[in-house]
C-alpha positions as a Python dict, from the first residue, in 0.01 Angstrom:
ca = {
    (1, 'X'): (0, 0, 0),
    (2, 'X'): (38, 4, 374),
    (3, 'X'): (-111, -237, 613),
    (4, 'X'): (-99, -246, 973),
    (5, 'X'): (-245, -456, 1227),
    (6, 'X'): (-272, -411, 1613),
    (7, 'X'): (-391, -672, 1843),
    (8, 'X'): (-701, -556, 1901),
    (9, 'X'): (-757, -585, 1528),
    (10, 'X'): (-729, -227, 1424),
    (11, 'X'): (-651, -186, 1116),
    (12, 'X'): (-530, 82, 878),
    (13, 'X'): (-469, 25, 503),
    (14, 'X'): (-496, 200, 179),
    (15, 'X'): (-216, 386, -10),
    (16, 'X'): (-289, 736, 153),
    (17, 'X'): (-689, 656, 59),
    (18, 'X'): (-713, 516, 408),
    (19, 'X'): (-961, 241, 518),
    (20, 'X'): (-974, 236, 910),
    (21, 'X'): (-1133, -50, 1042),
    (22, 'X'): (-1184, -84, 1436),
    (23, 'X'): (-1356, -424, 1482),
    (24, 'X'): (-1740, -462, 1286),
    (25, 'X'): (-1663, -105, 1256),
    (26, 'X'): (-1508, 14, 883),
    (27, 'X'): (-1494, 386, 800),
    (28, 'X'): (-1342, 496, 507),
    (29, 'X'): (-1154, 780, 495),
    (30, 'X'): (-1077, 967, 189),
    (31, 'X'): (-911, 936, -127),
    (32, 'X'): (-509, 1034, -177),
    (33, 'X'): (-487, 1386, -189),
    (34, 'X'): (-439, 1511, -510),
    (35, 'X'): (-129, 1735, -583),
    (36, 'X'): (-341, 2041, -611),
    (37, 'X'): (-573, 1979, -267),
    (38, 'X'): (-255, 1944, -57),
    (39, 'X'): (-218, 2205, 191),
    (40, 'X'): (-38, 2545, 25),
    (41, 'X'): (350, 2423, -19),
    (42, 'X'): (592, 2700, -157),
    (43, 'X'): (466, 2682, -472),
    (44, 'X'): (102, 2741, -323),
    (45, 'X'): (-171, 2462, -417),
    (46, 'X'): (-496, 2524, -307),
    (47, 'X'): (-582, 2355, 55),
    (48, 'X'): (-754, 2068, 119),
    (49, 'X'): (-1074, 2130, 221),
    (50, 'X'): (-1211, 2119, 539),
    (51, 'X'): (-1445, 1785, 485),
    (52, 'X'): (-1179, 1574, 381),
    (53, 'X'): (-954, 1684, 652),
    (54, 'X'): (-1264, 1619, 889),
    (55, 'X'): (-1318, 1295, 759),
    (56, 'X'): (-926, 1179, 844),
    (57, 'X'): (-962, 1329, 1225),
    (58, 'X'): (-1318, 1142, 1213),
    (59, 'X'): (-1166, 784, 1140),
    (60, 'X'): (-870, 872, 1396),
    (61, 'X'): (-1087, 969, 1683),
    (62, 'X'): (-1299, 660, 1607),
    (63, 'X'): (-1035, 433, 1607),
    (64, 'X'): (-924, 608, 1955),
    (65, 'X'): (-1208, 546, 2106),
    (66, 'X'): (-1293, 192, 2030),
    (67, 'X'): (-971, 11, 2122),
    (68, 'X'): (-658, 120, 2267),
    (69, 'X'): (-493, -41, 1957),
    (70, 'X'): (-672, 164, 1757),
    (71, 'X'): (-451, 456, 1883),
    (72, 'X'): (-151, 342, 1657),
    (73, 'X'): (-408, 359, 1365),
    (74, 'X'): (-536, 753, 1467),
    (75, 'X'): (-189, 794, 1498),
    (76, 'X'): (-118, 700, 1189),
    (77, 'X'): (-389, 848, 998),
    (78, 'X'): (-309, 1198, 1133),
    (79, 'X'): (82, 1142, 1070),
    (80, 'X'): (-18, 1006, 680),
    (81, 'X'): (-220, 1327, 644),
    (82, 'X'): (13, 1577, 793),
    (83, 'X'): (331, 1451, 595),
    (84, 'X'): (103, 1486, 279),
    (85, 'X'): (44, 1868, 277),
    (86, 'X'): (451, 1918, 388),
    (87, 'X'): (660, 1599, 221),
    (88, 'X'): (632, 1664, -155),
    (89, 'X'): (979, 1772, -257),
    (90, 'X'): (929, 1880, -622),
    (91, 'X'): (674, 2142, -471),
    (92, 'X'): (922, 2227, -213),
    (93, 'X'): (1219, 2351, -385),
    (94, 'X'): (1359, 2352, -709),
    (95, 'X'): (1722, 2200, -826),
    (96, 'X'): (2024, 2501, -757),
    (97, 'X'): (2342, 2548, -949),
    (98, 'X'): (2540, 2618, -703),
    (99, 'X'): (2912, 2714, -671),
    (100, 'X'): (3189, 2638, -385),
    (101, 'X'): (3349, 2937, -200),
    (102, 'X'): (3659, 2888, 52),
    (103, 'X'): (3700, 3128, 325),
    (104, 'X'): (3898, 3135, 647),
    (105, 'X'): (3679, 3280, 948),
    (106, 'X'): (3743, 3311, 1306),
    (107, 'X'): (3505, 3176, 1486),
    (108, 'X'): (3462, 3168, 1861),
    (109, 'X'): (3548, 2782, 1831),
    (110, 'X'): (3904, 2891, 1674),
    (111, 'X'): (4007, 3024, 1313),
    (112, 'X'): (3834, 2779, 1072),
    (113, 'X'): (3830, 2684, 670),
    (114, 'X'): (3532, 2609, 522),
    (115, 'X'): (3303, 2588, 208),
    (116, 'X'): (2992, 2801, 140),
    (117, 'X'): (2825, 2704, -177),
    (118, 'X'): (2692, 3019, -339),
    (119, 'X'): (2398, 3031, -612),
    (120, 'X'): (2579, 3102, -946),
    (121, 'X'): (2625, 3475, -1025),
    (122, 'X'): (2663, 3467, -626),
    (123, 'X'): (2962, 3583, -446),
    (124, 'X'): (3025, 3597, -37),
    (125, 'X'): (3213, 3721, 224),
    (126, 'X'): (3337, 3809, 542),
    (127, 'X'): (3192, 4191, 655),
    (128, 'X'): (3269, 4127, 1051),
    (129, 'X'): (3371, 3860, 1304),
    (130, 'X'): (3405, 3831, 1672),
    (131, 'X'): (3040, 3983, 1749),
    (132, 'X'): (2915, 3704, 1962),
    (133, 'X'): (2523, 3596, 1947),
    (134, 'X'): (2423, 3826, 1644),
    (135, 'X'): (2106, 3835, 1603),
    (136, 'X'): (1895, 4109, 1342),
    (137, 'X'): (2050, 4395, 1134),
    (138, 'X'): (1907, 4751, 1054),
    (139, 'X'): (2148, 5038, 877),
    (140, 'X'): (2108, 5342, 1018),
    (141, 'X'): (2025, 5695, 832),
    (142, 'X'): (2429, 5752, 798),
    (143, 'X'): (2498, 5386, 659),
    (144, 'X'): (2623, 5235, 906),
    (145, 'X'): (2483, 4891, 1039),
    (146, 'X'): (2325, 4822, 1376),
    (147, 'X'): (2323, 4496, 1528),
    (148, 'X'): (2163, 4323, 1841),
    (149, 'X'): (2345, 4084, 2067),
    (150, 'X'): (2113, 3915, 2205),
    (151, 'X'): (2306, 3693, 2453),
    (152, 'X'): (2578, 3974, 2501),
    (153, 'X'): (2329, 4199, 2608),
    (154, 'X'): (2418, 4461, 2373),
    (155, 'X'): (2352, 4653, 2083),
    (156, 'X'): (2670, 4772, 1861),
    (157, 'X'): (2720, 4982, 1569),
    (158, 'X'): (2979, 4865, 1299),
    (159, 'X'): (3128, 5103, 1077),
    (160, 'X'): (3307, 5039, 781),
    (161, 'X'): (3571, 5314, 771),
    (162, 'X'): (3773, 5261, 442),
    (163, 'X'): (3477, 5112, 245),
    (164, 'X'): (3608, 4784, 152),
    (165, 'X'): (3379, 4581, 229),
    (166, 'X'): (3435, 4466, 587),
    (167, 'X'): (3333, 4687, 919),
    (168, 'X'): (3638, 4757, 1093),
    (169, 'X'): (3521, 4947, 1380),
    (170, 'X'): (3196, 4848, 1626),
    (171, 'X'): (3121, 5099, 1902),
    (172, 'X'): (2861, 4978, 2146),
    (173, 'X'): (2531, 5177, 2193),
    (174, 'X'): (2375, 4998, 2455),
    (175, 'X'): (2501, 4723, 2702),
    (176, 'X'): (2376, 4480, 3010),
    (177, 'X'): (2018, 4485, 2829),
    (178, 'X'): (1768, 4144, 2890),
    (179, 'X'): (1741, 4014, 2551),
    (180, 'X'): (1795, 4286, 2276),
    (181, 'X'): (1660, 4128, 1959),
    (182, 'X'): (1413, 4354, 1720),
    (183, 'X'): (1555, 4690, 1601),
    (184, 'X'): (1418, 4952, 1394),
    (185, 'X'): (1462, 5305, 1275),
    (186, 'X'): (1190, 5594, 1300),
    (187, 'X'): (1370, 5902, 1125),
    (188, 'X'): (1675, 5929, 1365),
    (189, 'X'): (1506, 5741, 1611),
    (190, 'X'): (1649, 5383, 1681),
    (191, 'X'): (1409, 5146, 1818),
    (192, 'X'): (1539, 4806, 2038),
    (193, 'X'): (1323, 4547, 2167),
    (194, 'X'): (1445, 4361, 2471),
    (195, 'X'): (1239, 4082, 2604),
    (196, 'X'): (1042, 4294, 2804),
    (197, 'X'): (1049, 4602, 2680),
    (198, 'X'): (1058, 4857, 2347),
    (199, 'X'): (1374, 5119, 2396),
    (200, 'X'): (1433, 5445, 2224),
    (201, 'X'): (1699, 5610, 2159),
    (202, 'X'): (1713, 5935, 1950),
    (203, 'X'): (1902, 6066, 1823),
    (204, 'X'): (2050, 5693, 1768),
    (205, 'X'): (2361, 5746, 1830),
    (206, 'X'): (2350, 5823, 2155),
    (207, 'X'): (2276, 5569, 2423),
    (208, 'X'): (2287, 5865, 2735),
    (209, 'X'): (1892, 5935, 2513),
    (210, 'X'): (1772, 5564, 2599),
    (211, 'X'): (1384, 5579, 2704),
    (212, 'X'): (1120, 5332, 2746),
    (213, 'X'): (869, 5330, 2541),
    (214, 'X'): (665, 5006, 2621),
    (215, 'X'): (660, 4747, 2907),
    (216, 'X'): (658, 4320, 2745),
    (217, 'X'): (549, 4028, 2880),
    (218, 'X'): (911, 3866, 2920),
    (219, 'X'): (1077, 3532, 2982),
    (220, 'X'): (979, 3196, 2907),
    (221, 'X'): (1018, 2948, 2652),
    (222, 'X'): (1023, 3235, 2349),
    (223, 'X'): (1240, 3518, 2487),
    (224, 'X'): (1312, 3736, 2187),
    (225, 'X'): (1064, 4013, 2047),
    (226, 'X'): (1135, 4149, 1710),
    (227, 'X'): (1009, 4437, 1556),
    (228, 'X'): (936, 4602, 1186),
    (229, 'X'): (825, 4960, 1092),
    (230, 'X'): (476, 4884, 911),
    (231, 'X'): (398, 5140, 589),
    (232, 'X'): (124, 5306, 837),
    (233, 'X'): (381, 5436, 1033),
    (234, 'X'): (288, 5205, 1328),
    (235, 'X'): (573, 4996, 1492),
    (236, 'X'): (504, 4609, 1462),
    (237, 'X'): (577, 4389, 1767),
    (238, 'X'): (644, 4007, 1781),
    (239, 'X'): (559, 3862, 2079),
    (240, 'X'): (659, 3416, 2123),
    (241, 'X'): (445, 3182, 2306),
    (242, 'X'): (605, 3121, 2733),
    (243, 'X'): (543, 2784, 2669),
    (244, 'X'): (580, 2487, 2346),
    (245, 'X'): (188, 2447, 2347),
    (246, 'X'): (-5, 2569, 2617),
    (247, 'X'): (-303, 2785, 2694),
    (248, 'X'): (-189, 3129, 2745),
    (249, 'X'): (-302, 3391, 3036),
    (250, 'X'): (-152, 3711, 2891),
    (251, 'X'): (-291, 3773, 2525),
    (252, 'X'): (23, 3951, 2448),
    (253, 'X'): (171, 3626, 2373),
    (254, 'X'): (226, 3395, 2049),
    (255, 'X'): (118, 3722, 1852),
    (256, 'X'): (144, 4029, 1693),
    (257, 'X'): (67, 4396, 1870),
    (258, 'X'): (137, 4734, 1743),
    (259, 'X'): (197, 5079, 1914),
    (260, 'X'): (249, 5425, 1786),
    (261, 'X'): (615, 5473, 1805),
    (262, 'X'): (610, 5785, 2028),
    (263, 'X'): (432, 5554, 2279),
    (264, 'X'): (72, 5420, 2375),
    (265, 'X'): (-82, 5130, 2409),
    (266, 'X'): (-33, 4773, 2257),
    (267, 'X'): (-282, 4717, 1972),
    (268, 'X'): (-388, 4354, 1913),
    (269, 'X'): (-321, 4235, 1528),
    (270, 'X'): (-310, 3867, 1521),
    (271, 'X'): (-291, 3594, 1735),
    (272, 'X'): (-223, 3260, 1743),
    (273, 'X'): (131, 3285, 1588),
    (274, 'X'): (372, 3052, 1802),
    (275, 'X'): (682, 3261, 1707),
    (276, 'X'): (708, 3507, 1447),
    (277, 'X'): (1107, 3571, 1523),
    (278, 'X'): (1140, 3725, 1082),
    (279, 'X'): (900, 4002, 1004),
    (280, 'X'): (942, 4208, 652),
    (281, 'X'): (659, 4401, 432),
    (282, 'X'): (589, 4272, 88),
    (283, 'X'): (630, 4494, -233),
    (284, 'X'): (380, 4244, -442),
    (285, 'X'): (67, 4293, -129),
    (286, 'X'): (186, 4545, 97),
    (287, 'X'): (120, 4343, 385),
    (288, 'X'): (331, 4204, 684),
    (289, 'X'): (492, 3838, 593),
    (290, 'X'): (648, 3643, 878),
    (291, 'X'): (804, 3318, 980),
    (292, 'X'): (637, 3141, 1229),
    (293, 'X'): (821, 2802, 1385),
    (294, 'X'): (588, 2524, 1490),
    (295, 'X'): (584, 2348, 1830),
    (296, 'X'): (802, 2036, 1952),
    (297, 'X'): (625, 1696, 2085),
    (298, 'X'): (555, 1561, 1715),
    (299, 'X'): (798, 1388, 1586),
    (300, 'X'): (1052, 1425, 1319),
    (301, 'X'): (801, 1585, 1043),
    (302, 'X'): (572, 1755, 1248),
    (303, 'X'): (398, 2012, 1216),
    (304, 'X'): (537, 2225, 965),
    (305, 'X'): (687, 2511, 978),
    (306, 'X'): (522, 2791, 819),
    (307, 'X'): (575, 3158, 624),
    (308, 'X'): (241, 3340, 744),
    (309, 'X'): (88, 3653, 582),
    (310, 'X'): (-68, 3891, 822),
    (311, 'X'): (-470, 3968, 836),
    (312, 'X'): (-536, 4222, 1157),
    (313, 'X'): (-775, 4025, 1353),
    (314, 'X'): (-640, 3653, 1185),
    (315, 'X'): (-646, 3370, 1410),
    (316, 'X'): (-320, 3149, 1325),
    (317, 'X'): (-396, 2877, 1498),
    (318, 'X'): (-153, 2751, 1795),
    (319, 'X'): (-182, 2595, 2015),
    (320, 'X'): (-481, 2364, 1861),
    (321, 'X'): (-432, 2365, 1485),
    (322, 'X'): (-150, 2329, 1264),
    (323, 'X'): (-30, 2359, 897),
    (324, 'X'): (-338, 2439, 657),
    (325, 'X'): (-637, 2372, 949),
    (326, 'X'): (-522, 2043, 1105),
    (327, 'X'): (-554, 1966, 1437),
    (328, 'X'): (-200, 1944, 1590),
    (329, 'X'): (-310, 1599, 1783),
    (330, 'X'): (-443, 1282, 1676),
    (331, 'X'): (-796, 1303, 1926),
    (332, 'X'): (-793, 1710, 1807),
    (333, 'X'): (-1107, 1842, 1623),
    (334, 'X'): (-1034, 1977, 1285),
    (335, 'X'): (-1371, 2135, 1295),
    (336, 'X'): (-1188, 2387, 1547),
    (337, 'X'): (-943, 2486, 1292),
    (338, 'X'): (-1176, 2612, 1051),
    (339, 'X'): (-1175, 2988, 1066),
    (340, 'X'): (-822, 2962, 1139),
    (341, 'X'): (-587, 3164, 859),
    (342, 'X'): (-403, 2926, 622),
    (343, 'X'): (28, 2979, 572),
    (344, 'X'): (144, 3138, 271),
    (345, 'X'): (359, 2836, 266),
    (346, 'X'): (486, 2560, 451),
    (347, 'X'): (832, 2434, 557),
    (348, 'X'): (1001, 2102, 644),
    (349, 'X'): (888, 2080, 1033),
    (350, 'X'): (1170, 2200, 1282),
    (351, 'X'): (1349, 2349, 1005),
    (352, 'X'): (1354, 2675, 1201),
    (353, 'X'): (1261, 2973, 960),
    (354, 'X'): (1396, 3282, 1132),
    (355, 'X'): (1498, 3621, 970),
    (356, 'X'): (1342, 3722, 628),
    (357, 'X'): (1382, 4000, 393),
    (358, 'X'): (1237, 4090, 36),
    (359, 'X'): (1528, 4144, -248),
    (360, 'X'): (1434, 4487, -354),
    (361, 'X'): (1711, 4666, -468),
    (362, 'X'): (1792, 4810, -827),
    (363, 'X'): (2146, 4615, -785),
    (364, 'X'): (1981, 4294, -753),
    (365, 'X'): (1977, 4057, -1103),
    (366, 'X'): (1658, 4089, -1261),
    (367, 'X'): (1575, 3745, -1255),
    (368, 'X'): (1595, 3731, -878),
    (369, 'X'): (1469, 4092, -811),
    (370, 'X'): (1203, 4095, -554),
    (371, 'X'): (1249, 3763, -451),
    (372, 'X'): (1185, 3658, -40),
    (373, 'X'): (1481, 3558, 119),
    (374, 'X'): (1450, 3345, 459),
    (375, 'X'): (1728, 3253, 679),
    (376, 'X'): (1665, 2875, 802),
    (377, 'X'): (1864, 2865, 1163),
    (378, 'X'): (1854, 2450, 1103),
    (379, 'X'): (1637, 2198, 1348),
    (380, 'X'): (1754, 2076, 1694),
    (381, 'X'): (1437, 1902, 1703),
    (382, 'X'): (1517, 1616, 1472),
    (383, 'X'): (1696, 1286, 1446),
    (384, 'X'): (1836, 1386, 1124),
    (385, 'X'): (1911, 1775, 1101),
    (386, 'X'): (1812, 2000, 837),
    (387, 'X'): (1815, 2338, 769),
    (388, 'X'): (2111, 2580, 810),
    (389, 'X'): (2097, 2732, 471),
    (390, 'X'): (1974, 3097, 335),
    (391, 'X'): (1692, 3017, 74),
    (392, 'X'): (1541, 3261, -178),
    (393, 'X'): (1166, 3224, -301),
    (394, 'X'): (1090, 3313, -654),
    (395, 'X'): (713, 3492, -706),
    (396, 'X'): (535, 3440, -1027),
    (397, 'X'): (212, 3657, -1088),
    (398, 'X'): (236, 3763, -738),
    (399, 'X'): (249, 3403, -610),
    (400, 'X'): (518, 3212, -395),
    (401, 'X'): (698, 2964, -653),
    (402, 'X'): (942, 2681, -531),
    (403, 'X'): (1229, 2804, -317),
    (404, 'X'): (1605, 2773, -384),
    (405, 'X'): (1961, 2733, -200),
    (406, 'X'): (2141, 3100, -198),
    (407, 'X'): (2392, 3005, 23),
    (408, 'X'): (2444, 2697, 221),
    (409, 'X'): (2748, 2459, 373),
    (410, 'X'): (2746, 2586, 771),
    (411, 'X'): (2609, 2228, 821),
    (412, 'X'): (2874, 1957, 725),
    (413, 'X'): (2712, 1585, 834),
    (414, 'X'): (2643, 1644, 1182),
    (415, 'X'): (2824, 1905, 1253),
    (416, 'X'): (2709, 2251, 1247),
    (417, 'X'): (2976, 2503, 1274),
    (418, 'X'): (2744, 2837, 1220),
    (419, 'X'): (2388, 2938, 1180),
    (420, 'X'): (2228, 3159, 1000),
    (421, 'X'): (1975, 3401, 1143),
    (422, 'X'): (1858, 3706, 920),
    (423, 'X'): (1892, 3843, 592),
    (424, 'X'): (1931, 4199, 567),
    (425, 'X'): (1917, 4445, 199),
    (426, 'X'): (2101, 4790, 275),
    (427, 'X'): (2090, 5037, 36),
    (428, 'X'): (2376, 4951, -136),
    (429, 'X'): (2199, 4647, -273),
    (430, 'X'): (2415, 4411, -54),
    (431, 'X'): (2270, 4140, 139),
    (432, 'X'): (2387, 4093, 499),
    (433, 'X'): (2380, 3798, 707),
    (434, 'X'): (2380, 3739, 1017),
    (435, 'X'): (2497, 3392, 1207),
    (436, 'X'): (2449, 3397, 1558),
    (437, 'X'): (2666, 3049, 1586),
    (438, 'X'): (2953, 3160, 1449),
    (439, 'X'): (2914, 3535, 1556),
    (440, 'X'): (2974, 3612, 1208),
    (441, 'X'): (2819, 3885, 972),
    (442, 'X'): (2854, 3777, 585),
    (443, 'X'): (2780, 3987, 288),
    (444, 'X'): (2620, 3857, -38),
    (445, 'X'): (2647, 4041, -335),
    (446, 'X'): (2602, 3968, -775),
    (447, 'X'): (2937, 3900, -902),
    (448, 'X'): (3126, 4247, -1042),
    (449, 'X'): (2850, 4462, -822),
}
């Protein structure tokens, strides 16, 4: 039961079944949400519906307006609600075996030991160093890896010469770029997406070829622009929001666009995605999945941060709406929210879901074949941080189930030595990861593969 009183007697009480009571006035508000109405966690309850979440921004706009105490009460109500659809840990992840792993890694900080702890049946390790701000990974039509710098200004190529394992030669393609960050390949065609601008180079070698083939919004608050080759042969575009919450003039922004990759114009796809840095196609819908990270200003646990699937036209809600149809502030109306597309799932807030990648690979263990790996970059948002792990999200019957620890141990009490960005599956079956922290690519692989 919690009870709290302001001095204008405001009061809000109830154990999640809120009563808020401003005065003579007394509205109830609705029952504790039951496991299965809680907004769509990894394991994917249905949402709560859009009444009940009405009712809770009814009782916290009343209690707004009536007395300035009753502020702490709205503020409550809407931080009660919130932390119900995203705090439930069974439904967030399940328990991991994992298993410790010492390496020894040069780091731009100095040569360092440390401890990864690996899923069983796991093993990792060291496939390049010294490549400073790594950001997203592609492998070219040859085999060799491509990799975007994004603070270097560079794109490189790493070749592993001897094939053992680790890339012992980088050559770089591209230099004194704003921003590279997205990269795919069209045939022999390598595509790079600065902040303001889609490159191509073809053949991809050869960075003498470089063309433009569109003109980005650039700058502000989001600066990178990621990119994914969609099954229609269209290129996909990831465009952040210029500000943490804010109405945009260019329409371009906090979506996604796509373009024909020999050139044309920007097509609108969805909007209202704050910044969808991962972007990977599903072999269970065939559809684009993506991370999206949820603005600042909240607080410790909110809003969530969510894994969004893709509808052309969809409406994802930022700035106004958060999580499964809430408003994102206490005097916001949900009503607003309600056409707005629901996450596939939600994460911890701040938690910072970046690069994702589906484990398709006839190498992979059956039992985790297919499953969606996400690379959480870990919060600088919170008082406590969280994150800095590579997860892996079982499906059952087509359905995301709770997720589990892959690899994890780059955050050691407060101190973060490296962070993971994006997981990448080459041919080979080997996972690749990328930590732009450390400036470290890893590789991931079943034990005797």
């Amino acid at each position: 039961m919690v009870s709290f009183r302001s001095d204008s007697d405001a009061i809000c009480k109830g154990s999640l079944g809120l009563v808020c009571t401003v005065g003579s006035v007394n509205l109830p508000c609705p029952e504790s949400p039951r496991p299965a109405d809680t907004a769509r966690s990894v394991q994917g309850p249905r949402p709560m519906s859009l009444e009940r979440a009405r009712r809770y921004q009814e009782c916290a706009q009343l209690a707004d307006r009536r007395v300035s105490g009753g502020r702490f009460c709205a503020l409550l109500l809407t931080l009660v609600l919130v932390a119900a659809t995203i705090l439930d840990p069974p439904s967030v992840r399940a328990q991991d075996d994992l298993v410790e792993h010492r390496l020894r890694i040069p780091l731009a900080s100095g040569t360092r030991s440390v401890t990864l702890w690996v899923q069983r049946g796991f093993e990792i390790g060291v496939a390049a160093t010294e490549i400073p701000s790594v950001r997203m990974i592609a492998q070219s039509p040859t085999g060799e890896l491509v990799v975007s710098q994004m603070f270097e200004g560079k794109v490189s190529k790493l070749t592993d010469r001897d094939g053992d394992g680790v890339f012992d030669e980088r050559t770089s393609l591209l230099r004194n770029l704003e921003v590279p960050h997205g990269l795919a390949f069209v045939g022999d065609a390598l595509y790079v997406a600065t902040t303001d601008q889609i490159l191509r180079l073809q053949p991809w070698w050869d960075g003498s070829t470089v063309q433009e083939v569109a003109a980005l919004p650039g700058g502000g608050k989001h600066v990178t622009r990621s990119l994914a080759l969609g099954p229609d042969g269209m290129l996909y575009v990831s465009i952040g929001s210029s500000c943490d919450a804010c109405r945009e003039d260019d329409n371009r922004r906090a979506a996604i666009l796509r373009l024909d990759p020999d050139g044309g114009t920007l097509e609108p796809v969805a909007r209202g995605i704050r910044n969808a840095v991962g972007m990977t196609w599903s072999p269970y819908d065939g559809r684009l999945w993506v991370t999206d990270n949820g603005r600042n200003d909240l607080g410790d646990e909110l809003p969530p941060d969510e894994i969004d699937v893709v509808r052309t036209g969809g409406d994802y809600g930022w700035p106004d709406c958060v999580g499964d149809r809430l408003a994102a502030r206490p005097d916001g109306d949900a009503s607003q929210c309600a056409g707005i597309e629901s996450p596939v799932f939600t994460l911890p807030a701040h938690i910072a879901p970046l690069g994702l990648a589906f484990y398709e690979s006839e190498q992979a263990p059956p039992d985790v074949r297919g499953d969606l790996l996400v690379a959480l970059h870990g919060s600088a948002e919170r008082s406590e941080l969280i994150g800095y792990e590579l997860v892996r999200v079982p499906f059952r019957d087509g359905q995301p189930a709770p997720y589990h620890t892959l690899v994890r141990g780059w955050l050691v009490g407060d101190d973060s030595w490296g962070r993971p960005v994006a997981p990448f599956v080459a041919r080979d079956g080997t996972v690749y990861l990328s930590d732009d922290k450390g400036g470290v690519i890893y590789w991931i692989r079943p034990e005797g593969h």
